[in-house]
N, C-alpha and C positions, 0 to 999 in steps of 0.2 A: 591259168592252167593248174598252177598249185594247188587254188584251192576247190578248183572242181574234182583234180584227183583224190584229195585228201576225205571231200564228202561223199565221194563213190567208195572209198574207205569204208569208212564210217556206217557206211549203207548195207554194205555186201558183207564186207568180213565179220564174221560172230565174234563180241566182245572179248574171248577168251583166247583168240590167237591175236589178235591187238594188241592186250597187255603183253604177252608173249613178245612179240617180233615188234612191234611197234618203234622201239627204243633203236634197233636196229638199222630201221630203214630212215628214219631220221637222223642220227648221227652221220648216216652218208650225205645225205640231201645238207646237212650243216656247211658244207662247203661254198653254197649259196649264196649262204648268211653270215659269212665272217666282215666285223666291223664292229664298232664300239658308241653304238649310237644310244642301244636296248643293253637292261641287267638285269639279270634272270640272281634275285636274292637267295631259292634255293641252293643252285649250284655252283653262284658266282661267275660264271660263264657271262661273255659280254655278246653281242650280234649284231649287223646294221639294222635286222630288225626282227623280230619272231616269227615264225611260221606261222600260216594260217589254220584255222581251227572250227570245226562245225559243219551242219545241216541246214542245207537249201536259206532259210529266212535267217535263219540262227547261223549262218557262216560267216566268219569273223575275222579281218585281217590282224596281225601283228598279236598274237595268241601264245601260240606253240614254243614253247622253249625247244632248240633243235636237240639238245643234251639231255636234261634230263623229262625232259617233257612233261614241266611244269605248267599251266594255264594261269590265267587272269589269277581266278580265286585261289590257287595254291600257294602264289608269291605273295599274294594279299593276307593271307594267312600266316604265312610265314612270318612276314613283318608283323601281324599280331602278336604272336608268340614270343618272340624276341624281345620286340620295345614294352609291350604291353600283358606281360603274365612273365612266372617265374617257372616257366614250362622246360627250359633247357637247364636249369639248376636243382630244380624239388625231387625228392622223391614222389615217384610217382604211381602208381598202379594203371596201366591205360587200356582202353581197348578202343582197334581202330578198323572199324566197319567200312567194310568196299573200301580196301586199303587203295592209294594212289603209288603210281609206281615212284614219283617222282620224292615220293616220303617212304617209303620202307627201308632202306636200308638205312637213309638216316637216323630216322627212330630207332632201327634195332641198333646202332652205332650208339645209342646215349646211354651209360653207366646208372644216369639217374631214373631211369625208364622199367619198369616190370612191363615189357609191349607184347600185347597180343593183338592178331589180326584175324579179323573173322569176314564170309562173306558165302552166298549159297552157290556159286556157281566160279568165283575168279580161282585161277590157278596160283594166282601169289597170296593169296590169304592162307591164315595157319592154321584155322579152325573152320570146318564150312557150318555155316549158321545162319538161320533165318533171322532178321533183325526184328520180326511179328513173334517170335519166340526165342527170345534170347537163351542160350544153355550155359549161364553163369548164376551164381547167387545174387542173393540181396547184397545191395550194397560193396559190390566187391573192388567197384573201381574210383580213383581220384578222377581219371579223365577218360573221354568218350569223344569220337570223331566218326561223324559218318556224314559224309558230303555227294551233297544230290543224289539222293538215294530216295527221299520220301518222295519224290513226284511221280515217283510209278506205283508207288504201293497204294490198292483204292482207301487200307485202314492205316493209314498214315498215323493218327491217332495213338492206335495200337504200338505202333514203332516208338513214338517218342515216350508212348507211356515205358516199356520194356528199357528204352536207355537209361531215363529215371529209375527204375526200379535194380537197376543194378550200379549207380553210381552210390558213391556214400553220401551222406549230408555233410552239404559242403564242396563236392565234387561239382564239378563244370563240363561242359559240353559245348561242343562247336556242330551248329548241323545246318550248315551251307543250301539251300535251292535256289533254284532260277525264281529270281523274282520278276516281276514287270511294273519297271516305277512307272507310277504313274493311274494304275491301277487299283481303285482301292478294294475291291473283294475277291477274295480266291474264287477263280473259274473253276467249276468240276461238272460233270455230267456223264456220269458212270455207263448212260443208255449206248452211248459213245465208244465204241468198239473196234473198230476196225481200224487197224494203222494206220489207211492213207488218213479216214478222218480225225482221228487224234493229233497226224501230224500239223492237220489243217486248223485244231481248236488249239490245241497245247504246244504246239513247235518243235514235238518231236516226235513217232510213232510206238512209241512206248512210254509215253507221259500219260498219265491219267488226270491230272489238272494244271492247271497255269496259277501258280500262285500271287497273290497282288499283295498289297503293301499290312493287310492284317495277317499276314506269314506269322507274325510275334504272338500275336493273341492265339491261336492252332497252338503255337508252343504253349503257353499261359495254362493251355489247359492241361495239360498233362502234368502241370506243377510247376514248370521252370520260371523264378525269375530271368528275366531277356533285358540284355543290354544291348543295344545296337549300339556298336561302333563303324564309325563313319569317315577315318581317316582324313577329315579333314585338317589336320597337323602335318601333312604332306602339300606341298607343293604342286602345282600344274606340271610343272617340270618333272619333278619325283616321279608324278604317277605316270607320266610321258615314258621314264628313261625304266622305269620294272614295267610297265605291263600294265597298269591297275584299270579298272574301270573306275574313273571319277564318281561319285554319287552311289556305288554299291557298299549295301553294309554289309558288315559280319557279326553274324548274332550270338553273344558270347550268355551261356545258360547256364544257371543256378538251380542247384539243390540247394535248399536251405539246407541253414545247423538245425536240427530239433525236427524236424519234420522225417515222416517216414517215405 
């Protein structure tokens, strides 16, 4: 029942009262979920187990942090940041694209942080901005964050060239999509218009492609070296007790030094 209500959610309410109230209606329903089975690393918060999260194929048991409503990939990230980058310590200049609710106020909490938030339509971003035309200079930032964003834009391209272009050399980037392991060429077919059948080729009704396992090389071209990390230094258990999907990477992107 949870998570039928959650993808009628999902379905009906415009993005923008979601992020809004979202947080709201979940910290109630948290009474559910008290137990110390699941740990949510953003907030530290423990649960028997996480809400559930997603759209019809794509709805997902044991997802949802009830608190700060963190997901699979936000905790996973998390623990990126922490074990693996000097991201809670550097100075940093950052900009953070289709900000997550579950990460704004802690980024704006970080001393070592210049944070700005940009996005064309959310109410919690601080700047509205199209990610097809960024309105920052060259080179202005250390870091860049924008997760699951490129799967609707048709010039995706476009997007990651624009995060490029305003990172410095040497800056990095995290830009998260729904991959499909298993898959090895990104599905797109622009002729493909109408939600129900987008929902039916890409999994969701405002996806424009299903990306498969050459996600890295789309990056490639826009400049980034891609490192895919793979948490395997994590445990069965580990990825059991936060959230994780086992086998999903996170693709950690480079600006070179000396390149423009």
């Amino acid at each position: 029942m949870m998570k039928f209500l959650i993808n009628l959610a999902l379905r009906l309410i415009p993005r923008k009262y979601i992020q809004l109230f979202a947080h709201f209606v979940a910290k109630i329903l948290s009474v559910f979920y008290l137990g110390d089975k699941v740990e949510c690393l953003v907030c530290n918060h423990t649960y028997r187990k996480f809400m559930p999260f997603g759209r019809l194929q794509a709805a997902r048991d044991n997802a949802l942090c009830p608190n700060c409503l963190s997901l699979e990939r936000h905790r996973m990230m998390w623990y990126f940041l922490k074990n693996k980058t000097g991201f809670f310590n550097d100075t940093l200049g950052m900009l953070h694209i289709a900000p997550e609710y579950c990460f704004i106020k802690r980024f704006k909490s970080l001393e070592n942080l210049n944070y700005i938030s940009g996005d064309l339509e959310s109410p919690l971003a601080m700047v509205k901005m199209n990610v097809l035309d960024i309105p920052f200079h060259d080179k202005m930032f250390d870091v860049v964050f924008c997760n699951h964003v490129l799967e609707h834009l048709e010039d995706d391209l476009k997007a990651m060239s624009e995060i490029y272009r305003v990172l410095k050399p040497g800056g990095w980037a995290i830009l998260q999509v729904p991959v499909r392991l298993g898959m090895e060429k990104t599905y797109e077919d622009f002729s493909i218009t109408s939600p129900k059948e987008r929902e039916i080729h890409f999994g969701q009704d405002d996806h424009v492609r299903q990306y498969g396992e050459d996600y890295p090389e789309r990056l490639q071209k826009a400049g980034f070296v891609v490192k895919p990390y793979d948490f395997a230094d994590l445990t069965e258990e580990e990825c059991r007790r936060y959230g994780f999907f086992k086998g999903e990477l996170l693709y950690y992107c480079e600006k070179p030094i000396g390149l423009q």
